[in-house]
N, CA, C and O atoms as a Maestro MAE file, in Angstrom:
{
 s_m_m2io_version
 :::
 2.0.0
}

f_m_ct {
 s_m_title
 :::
 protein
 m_atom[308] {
  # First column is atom index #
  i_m_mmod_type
  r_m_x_coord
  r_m_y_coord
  r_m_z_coord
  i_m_residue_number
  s_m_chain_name
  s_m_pdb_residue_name
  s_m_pdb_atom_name
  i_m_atomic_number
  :::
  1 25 -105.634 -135.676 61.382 1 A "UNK " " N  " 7
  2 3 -105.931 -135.900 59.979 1 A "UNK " " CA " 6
  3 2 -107.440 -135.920 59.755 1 A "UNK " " C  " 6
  4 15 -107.946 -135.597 58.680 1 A "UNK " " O  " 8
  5 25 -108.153 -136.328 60.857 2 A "UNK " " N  " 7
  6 3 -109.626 -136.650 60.266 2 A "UNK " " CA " 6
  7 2 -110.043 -135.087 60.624 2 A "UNK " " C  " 6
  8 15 -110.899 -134.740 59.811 2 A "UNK " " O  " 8
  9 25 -109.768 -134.130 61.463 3 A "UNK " " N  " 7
  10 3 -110.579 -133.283 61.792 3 A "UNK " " CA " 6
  11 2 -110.077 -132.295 60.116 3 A "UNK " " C  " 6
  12 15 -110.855 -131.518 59.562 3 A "UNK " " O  " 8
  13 25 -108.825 -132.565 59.667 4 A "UNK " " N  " 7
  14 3 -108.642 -131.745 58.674 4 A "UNK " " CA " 6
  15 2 -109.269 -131.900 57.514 4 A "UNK " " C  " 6
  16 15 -109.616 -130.889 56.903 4 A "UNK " " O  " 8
  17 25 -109.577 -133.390 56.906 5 A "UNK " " N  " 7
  18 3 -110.164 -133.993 56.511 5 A "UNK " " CA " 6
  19 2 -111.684 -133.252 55.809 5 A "UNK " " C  " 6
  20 15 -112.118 -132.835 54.735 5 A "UNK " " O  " 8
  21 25 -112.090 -133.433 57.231 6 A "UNK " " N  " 7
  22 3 -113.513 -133.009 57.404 6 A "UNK " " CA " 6
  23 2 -113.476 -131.140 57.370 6 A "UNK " " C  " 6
  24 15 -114.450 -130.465 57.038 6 A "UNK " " O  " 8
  25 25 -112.330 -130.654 57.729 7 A "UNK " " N  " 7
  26 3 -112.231 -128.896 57.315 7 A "UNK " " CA " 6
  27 2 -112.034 -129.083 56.084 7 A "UNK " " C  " 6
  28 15 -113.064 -128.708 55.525 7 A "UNK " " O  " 8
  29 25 -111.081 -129.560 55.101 8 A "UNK " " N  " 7
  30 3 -111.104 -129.618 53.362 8 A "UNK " " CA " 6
  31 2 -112.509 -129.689 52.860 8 A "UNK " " C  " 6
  32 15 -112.855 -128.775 52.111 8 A "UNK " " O  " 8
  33 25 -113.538 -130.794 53.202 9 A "UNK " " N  " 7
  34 3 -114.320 -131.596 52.723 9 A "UNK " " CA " 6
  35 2 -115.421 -130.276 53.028 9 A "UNK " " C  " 6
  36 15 -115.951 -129.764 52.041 9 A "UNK " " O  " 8
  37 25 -115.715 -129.801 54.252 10 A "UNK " " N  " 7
  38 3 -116.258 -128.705 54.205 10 A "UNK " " CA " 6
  39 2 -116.328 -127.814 53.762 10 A "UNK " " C  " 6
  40 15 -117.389 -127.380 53.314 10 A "UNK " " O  " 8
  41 25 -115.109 -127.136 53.714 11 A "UNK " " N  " 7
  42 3 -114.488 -126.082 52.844 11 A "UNK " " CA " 6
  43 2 -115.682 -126.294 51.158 11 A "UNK " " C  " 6
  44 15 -116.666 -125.764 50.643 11 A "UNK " " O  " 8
  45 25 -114.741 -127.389 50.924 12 A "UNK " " N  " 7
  46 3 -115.389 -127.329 49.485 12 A "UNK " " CA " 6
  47 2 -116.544 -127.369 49.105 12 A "UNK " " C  " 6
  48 15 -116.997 -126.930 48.048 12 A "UNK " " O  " 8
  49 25 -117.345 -128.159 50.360 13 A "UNK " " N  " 7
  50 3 -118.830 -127.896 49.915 13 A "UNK " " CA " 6
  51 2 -119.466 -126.573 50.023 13 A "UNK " " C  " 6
  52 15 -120.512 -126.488 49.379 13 A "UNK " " O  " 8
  53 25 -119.045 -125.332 50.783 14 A "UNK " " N  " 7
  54 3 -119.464 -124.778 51.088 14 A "UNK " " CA " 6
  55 2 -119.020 -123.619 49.651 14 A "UNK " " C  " 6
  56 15 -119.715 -122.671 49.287 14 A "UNK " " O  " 8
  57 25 -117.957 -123.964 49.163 15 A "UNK " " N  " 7
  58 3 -117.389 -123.713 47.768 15 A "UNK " " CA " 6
  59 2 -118.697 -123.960 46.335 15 A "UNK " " C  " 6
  60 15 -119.043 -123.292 45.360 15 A "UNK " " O  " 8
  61 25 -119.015 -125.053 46.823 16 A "UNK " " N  " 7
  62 3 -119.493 -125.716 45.192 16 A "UNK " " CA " 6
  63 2 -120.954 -125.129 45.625 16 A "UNK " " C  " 6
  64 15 -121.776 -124.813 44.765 16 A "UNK " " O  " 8
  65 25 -121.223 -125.003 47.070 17 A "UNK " " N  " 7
  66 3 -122.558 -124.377 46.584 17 A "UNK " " CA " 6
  67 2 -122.848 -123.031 46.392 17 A "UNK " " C  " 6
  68 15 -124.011 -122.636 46.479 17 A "UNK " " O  " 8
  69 25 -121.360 -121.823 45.988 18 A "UNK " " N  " 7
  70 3 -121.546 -120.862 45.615 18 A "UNK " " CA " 6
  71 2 -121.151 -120.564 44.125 18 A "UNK " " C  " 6
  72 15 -120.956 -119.487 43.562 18 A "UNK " " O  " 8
  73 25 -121.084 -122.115 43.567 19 A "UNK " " N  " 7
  74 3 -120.197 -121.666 41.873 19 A "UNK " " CA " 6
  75 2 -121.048 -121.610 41.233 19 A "UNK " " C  " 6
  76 15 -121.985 -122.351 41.527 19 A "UNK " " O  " 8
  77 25 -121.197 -120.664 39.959 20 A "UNK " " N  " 7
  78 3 -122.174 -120.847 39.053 20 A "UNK " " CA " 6
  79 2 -122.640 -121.832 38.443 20 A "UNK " " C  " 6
  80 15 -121.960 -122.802 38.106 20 A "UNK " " O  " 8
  81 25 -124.135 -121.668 38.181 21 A "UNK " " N  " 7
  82 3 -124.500 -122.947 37.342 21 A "UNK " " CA " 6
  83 2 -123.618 -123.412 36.055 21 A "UNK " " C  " 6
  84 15 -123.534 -124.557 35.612 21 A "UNK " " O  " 8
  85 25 -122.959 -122.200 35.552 22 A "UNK " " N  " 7
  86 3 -121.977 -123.255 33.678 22 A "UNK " " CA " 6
  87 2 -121.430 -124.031 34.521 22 A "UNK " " C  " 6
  88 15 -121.538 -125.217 34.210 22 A "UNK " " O  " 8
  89 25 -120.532 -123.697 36.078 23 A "UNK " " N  " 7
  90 3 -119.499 -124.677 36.404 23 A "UNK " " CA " 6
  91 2 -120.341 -126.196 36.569 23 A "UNK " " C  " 6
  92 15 -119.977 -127.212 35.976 23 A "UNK " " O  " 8
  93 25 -121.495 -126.134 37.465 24 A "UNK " " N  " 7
  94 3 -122.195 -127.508 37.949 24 A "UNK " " CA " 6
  95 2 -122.561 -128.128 36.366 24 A "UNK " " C  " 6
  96 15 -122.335 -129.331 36.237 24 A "UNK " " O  " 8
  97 25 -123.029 -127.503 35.328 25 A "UNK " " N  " 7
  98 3 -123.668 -128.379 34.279 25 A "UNK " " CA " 6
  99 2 -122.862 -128.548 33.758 25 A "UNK " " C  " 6
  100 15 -123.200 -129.330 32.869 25 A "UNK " " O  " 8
  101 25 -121.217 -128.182 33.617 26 A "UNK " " N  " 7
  102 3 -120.025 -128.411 32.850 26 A "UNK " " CA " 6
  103 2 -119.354 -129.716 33.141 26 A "UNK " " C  " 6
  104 15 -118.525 -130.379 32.518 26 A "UNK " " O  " 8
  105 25 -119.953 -129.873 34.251 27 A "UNK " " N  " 7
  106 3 -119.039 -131.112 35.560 27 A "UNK " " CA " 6
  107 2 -120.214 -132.143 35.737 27 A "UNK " " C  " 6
  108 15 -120.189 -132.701 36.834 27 A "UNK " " O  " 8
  109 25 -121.164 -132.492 34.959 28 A "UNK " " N  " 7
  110 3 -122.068 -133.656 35.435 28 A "UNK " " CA " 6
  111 2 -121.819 -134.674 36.412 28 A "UNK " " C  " 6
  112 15 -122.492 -135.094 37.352 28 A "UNK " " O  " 8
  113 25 -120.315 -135.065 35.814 29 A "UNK " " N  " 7
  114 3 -119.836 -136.558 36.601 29 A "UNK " " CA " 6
  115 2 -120.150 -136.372 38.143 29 A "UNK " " C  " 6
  116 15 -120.825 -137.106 38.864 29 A "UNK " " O  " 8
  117 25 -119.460 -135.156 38.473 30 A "UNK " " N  " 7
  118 3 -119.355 -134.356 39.729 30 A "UNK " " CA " 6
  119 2 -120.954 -134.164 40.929 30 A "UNK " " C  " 6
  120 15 -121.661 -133.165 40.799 30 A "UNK " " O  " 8
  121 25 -121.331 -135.360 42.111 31 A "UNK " " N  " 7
  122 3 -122.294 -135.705 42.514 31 A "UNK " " CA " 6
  123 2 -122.456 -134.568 43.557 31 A "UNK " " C  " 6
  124 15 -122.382 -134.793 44.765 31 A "UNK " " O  " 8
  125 25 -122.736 -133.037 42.911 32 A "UNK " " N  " 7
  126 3 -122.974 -131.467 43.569 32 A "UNK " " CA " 6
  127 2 -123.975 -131.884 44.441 32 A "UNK " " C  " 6
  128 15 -124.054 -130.901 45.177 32 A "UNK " " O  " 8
  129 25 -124.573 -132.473 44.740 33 A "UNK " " N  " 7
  130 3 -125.898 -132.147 45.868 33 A "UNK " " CA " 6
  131 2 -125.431 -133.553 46.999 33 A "UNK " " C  " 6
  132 15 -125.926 -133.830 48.092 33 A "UNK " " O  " 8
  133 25 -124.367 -134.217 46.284 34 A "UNK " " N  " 7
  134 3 -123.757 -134.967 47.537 34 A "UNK " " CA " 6
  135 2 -122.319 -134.322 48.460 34 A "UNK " " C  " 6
  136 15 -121.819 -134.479 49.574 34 A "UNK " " O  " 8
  137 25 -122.106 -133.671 47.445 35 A "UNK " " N  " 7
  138 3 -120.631 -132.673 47.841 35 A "UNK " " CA " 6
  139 2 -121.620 -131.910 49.093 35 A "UNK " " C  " 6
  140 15 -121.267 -132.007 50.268 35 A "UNK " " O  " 8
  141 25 -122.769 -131.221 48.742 36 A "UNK " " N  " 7
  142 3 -123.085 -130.708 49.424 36 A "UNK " " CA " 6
  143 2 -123.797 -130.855 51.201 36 A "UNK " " C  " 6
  144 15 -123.932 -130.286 52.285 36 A "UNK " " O  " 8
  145 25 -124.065 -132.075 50.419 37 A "UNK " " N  " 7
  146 3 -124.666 -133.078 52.052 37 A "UNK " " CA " 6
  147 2 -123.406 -133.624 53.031 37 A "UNK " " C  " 6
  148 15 -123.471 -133.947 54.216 37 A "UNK " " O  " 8
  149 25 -122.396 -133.617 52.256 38 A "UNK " " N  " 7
  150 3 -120.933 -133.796 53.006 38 A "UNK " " CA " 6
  151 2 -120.476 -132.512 53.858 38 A "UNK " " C  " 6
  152 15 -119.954 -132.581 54.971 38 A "UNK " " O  " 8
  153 25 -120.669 -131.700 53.376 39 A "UNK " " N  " 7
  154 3 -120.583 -130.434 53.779 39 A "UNK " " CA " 6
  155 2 -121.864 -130.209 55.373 39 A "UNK " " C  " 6
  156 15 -121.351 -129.963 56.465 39 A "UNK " " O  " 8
  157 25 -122.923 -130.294 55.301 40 A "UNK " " N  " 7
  158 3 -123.446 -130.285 56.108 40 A "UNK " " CA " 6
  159 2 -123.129 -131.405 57.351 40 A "UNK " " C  " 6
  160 15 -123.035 -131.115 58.543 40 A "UNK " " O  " 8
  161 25 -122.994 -132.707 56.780 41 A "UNK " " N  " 7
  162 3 -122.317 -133.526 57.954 41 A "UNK " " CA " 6
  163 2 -120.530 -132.819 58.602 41 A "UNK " " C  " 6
  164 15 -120.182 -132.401 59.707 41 A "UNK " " O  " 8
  165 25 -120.045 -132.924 57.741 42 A "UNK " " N  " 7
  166 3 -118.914 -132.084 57.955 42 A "UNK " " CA " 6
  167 2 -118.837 -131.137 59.217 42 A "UNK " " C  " 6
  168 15 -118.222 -131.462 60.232 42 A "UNK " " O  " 8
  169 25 -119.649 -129.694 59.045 43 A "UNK " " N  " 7
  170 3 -120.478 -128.634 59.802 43 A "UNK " " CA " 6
  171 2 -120.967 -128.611 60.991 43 A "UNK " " C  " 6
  172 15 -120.595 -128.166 62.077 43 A "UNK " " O  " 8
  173 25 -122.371 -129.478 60.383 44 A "UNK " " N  " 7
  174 3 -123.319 -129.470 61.625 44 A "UNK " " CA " 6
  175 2 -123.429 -130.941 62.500 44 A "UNK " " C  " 6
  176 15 -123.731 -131.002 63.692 44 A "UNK " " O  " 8
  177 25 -123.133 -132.022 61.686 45 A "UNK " " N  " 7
  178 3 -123.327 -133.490 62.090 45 A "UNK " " CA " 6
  179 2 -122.126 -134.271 62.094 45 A "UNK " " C  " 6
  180 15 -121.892 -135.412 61.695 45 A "UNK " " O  " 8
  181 25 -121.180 -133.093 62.823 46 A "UNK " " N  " 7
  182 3 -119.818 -133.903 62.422 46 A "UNK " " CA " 6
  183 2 -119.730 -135.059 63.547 46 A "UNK " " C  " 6
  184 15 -118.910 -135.906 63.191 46 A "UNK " " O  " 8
  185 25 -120.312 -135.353 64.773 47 A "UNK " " N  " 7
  186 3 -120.245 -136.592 65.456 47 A "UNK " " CA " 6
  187 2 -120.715 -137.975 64.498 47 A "UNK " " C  " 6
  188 15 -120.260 -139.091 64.748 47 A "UNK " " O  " 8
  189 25 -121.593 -137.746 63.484 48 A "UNK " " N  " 7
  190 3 -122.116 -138.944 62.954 48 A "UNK " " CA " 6
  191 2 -121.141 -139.187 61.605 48 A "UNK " " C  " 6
  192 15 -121.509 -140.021 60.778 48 A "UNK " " O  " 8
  193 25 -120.006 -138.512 61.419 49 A "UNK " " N  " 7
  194 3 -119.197 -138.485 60.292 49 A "UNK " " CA " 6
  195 2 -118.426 -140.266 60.554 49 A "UNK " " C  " 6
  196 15 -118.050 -140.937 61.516 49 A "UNK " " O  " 8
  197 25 -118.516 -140.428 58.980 50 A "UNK " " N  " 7
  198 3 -118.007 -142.316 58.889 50 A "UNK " " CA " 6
  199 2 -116.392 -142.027 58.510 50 A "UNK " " C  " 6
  200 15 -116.003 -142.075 57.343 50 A "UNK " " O  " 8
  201 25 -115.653 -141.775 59.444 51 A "UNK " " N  " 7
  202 3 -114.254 -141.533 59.183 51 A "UNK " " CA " 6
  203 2 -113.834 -142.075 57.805 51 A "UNK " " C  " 6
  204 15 -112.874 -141.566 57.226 51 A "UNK " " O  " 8
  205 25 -114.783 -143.467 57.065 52 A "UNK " " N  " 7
  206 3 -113.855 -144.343 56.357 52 A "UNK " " CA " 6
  207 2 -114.259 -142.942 54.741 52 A "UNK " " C  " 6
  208 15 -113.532 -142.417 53.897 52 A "UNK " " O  " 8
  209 25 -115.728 -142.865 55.044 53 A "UNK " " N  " 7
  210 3 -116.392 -142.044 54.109 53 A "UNK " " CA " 6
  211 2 -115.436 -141.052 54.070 53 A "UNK " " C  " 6
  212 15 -114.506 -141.246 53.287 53 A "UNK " " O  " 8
  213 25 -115.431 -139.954 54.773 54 A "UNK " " N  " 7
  214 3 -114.462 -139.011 55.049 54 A "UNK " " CA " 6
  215 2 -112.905 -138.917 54.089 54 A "UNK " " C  " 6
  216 15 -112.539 -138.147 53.201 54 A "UNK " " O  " 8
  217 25 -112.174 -140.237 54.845 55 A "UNK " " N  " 7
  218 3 -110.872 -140.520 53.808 55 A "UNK " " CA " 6
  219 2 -110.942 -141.163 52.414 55 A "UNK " " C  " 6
  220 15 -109.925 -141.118 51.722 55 A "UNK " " O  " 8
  221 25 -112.090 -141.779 51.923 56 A "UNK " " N  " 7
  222 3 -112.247 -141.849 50.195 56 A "UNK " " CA " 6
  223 2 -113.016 -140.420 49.796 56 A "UNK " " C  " 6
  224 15 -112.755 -140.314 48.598 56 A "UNK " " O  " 8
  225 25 -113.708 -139.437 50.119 57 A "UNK " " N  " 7
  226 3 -114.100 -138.662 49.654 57 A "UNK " " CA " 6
  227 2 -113.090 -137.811 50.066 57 A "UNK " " C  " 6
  228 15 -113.634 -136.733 49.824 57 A "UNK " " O  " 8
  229 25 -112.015 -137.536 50.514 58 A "UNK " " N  " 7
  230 3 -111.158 -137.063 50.180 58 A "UNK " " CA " 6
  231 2 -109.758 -137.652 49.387 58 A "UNK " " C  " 6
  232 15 -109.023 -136.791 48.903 58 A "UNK " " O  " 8
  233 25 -109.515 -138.536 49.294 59 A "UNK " " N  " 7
  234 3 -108.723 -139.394 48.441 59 A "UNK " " CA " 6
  235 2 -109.124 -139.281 47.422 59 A "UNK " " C  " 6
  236 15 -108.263 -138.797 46.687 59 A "UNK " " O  " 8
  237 25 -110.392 -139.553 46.734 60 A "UNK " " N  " 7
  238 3 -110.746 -140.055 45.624 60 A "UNK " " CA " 6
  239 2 -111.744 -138.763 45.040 60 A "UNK " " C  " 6
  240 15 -111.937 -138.706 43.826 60 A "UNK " " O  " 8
  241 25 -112.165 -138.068 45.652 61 A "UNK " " N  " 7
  242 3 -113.213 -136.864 45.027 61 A "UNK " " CA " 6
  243 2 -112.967 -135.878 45.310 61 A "UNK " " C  " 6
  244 15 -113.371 -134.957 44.600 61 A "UNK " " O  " 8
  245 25 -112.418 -135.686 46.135 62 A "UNK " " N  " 7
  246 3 -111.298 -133.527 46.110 62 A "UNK " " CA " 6
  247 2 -110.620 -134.056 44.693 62 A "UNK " " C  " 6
  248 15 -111.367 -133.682 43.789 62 A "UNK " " O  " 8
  249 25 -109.793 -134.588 44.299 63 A "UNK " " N  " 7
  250 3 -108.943 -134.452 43.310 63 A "UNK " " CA " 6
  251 2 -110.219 -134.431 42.251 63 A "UNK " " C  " 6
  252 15 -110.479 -133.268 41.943 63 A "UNK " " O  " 8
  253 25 -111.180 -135.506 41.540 64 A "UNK " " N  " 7
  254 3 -111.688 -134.958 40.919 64 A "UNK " " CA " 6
  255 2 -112.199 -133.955 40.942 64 A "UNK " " C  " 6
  256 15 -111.986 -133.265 39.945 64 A "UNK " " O  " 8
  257 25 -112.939 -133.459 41.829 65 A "UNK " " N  " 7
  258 3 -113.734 -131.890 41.699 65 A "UNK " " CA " 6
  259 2 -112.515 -130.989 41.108 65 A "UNK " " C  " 6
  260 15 -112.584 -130.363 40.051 65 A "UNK " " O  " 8
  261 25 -111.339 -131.033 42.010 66 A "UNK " " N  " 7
  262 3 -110.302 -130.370 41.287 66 A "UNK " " CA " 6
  263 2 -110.069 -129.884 39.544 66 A "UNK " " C  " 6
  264 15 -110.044 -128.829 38.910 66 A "UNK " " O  " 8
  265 25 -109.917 -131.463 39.239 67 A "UNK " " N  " 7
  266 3 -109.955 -131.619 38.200 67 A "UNK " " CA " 6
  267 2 -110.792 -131.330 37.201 67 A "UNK " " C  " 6
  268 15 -110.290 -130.923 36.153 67 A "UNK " " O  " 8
  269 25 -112.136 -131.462 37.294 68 A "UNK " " N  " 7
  270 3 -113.545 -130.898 36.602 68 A "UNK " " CA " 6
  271 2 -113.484 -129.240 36.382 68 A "UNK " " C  " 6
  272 15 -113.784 -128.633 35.354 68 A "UNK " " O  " 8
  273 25 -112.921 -128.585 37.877 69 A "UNK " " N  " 7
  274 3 -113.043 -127.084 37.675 69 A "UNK " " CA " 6
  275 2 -112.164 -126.327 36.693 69 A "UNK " " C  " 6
  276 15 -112.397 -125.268 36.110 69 A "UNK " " O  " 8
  277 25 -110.752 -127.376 36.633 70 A "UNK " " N  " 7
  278 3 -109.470 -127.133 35.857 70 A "UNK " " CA " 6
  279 2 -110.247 -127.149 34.198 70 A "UNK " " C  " 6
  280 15 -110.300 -126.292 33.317 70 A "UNK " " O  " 8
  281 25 -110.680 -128.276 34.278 71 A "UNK " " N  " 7
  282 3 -111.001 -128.325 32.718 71 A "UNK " " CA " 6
  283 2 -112.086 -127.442 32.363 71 A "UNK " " C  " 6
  284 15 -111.790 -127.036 31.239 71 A "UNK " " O  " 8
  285 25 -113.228 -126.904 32.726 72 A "UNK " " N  " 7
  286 3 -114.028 -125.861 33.170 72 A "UNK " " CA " 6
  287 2 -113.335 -124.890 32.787 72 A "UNK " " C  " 6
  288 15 -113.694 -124.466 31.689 72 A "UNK " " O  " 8
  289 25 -112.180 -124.172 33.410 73 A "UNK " " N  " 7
  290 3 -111.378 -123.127 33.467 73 A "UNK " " CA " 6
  291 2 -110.916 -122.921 32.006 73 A "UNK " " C  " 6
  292 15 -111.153 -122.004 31.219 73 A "UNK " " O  " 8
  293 25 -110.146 -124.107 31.875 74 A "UNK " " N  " 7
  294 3 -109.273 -123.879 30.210 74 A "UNK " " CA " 6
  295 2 -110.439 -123.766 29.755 74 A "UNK " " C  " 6
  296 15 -110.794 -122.610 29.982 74 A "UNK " " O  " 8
  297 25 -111.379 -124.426 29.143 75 A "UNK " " N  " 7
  298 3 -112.377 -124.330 27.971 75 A "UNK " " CA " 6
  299 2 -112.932 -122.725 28.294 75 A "UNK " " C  " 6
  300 15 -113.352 -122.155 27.287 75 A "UNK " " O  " 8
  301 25 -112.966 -122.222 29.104 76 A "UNK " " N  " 7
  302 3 -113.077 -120.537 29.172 76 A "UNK " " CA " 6
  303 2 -111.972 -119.373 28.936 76 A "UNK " " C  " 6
  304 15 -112.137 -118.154 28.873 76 A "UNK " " O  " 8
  305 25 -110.385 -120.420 28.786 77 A "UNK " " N  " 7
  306 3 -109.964 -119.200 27.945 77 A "UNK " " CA " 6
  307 2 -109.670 -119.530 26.761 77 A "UNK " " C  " 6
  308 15 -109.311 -118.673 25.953 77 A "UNK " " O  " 8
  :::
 }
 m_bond[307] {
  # First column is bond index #
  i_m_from
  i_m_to
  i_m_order
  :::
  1 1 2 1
  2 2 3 1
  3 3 4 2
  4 3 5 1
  5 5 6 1
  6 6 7 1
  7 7 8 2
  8 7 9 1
  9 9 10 1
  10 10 11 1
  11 11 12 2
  12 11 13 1
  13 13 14 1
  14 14 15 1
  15 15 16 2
  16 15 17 1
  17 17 18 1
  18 18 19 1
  19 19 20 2
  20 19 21 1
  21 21 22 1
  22 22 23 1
  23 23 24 2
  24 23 25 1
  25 25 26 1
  26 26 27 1
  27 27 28 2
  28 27 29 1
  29 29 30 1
  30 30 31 1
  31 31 32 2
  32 31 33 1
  33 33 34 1
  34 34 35 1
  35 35 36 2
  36 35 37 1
  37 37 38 1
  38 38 39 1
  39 39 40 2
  40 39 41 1
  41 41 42 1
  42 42 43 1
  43 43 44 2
  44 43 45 1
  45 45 46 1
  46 46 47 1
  47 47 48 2
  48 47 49 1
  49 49 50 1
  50 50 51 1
  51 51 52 2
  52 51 53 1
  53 53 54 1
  54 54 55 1
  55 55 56 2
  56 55 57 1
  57 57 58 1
  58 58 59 1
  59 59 60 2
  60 59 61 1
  61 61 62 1
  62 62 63 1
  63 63 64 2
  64 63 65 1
  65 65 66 1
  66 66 67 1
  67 67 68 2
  68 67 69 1
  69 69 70 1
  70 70 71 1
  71 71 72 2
  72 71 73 1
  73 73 74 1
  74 74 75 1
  75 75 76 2
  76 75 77 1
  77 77 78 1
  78 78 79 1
  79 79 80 2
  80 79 81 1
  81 81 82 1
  82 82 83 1
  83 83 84 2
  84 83 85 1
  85 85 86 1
  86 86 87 1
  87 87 88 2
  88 87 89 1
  89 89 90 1
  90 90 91 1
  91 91 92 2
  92 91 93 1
  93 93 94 1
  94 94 95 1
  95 95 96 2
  96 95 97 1
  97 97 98 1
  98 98 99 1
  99 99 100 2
  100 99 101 1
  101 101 102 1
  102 102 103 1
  103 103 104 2
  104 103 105 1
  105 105 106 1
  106 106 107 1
  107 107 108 2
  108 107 109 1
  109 109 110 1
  110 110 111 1
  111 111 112 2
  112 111 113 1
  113 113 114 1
  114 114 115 1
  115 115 116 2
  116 115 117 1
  117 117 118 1
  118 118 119 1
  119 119 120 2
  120 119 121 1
  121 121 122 1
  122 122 123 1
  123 123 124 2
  124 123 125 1
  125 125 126 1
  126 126 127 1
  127 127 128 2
  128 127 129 1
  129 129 130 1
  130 130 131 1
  131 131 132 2
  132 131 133 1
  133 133 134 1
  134 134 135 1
  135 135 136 2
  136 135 137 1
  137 137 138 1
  138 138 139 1
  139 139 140 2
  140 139 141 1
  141 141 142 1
  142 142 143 1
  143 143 144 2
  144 143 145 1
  145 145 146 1
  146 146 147 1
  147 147 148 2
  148 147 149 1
  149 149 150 1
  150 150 151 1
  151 151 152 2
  152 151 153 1
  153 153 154 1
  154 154 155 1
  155 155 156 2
  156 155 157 1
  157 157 158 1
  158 158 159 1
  159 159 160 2
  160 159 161 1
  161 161 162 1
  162 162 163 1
  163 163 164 2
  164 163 165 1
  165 165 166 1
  166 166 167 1
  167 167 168 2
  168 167 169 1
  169 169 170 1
  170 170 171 1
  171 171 172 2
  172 171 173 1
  173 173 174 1
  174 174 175 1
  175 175 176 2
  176 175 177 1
  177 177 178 1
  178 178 179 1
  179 179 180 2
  180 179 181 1
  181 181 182 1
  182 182 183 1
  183 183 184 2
  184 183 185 1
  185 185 186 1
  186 186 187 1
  187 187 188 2
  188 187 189 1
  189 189 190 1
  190 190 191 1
  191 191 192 2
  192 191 193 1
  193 193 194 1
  194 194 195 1
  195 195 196 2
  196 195 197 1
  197 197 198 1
  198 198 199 1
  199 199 200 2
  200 199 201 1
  201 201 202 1
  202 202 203 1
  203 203 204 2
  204 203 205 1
  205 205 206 1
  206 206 207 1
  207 207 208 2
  208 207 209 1
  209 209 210 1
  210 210 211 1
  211 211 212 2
  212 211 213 1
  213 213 214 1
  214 214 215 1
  215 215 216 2
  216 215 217 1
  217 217 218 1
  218 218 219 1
  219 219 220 2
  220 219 221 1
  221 221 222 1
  222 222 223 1
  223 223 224 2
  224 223 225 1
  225 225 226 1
  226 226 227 1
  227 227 228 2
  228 227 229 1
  229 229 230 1
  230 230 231 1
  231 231 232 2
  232 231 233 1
  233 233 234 1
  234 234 235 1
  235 235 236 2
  236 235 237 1
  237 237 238 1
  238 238 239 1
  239 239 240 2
  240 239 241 1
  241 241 242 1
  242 242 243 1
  243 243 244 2
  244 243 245 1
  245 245 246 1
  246 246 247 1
  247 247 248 2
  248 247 249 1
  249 249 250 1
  250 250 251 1
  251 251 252 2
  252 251 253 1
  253 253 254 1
  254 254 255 1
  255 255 256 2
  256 255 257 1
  257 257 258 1
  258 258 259 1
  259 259 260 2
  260 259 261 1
  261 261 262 1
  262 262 263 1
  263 263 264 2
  264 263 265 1
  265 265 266 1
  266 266 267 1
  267 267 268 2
  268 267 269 1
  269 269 270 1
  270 270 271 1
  271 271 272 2
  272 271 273 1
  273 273 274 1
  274 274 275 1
  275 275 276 2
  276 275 277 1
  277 277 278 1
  278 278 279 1
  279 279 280 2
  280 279 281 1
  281 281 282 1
  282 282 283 1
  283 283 284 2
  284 283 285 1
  285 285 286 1
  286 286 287 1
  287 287 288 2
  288 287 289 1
  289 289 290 1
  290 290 291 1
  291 291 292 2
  292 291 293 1
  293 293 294 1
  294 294 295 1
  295 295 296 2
  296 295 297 1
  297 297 298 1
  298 298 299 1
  299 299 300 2
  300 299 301 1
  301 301 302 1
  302 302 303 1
  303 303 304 2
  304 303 305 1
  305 305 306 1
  306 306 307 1
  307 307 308 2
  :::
 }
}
């Protein structure tokens, strides 16, 4: 679970730092330059990863990001 964890959590950072800027300024709430530092621990510094960090930023902030891109989406069609 934690190594998958940390593949989701990666995944997505490596996601958010290729979306256009409307998506990042559409999504304020959404802490993009911490998504992104997760991503690098994730990656490159995955021995120093805080397992507990790991399972609330995936519990609690994949679903929002989710959610931010969804609403993003509708208001574009």
């Amino acid at each position: 679970m934690r190594v998958a964890g940390e593949a989701v959590i990666g995944r997505l950072g490596d996601v958010a730092t290729k979306l256009p800027d409307e998506i990042i300024k559409a999504a304020p709430e959404i802490p993009w330059r911490e998504v992104n530092g997760m991503r690098i621990i994730a990656a490159h510094a995955y021995h120093r990863s805080d397992y507990e960090t790991v399972w609330v930023t995936f519990r609690d902030d994949v679903p929002r990001i989710g959610e931010a891109i969804r609403r993003w989406r509708q208001s574009q069609a």
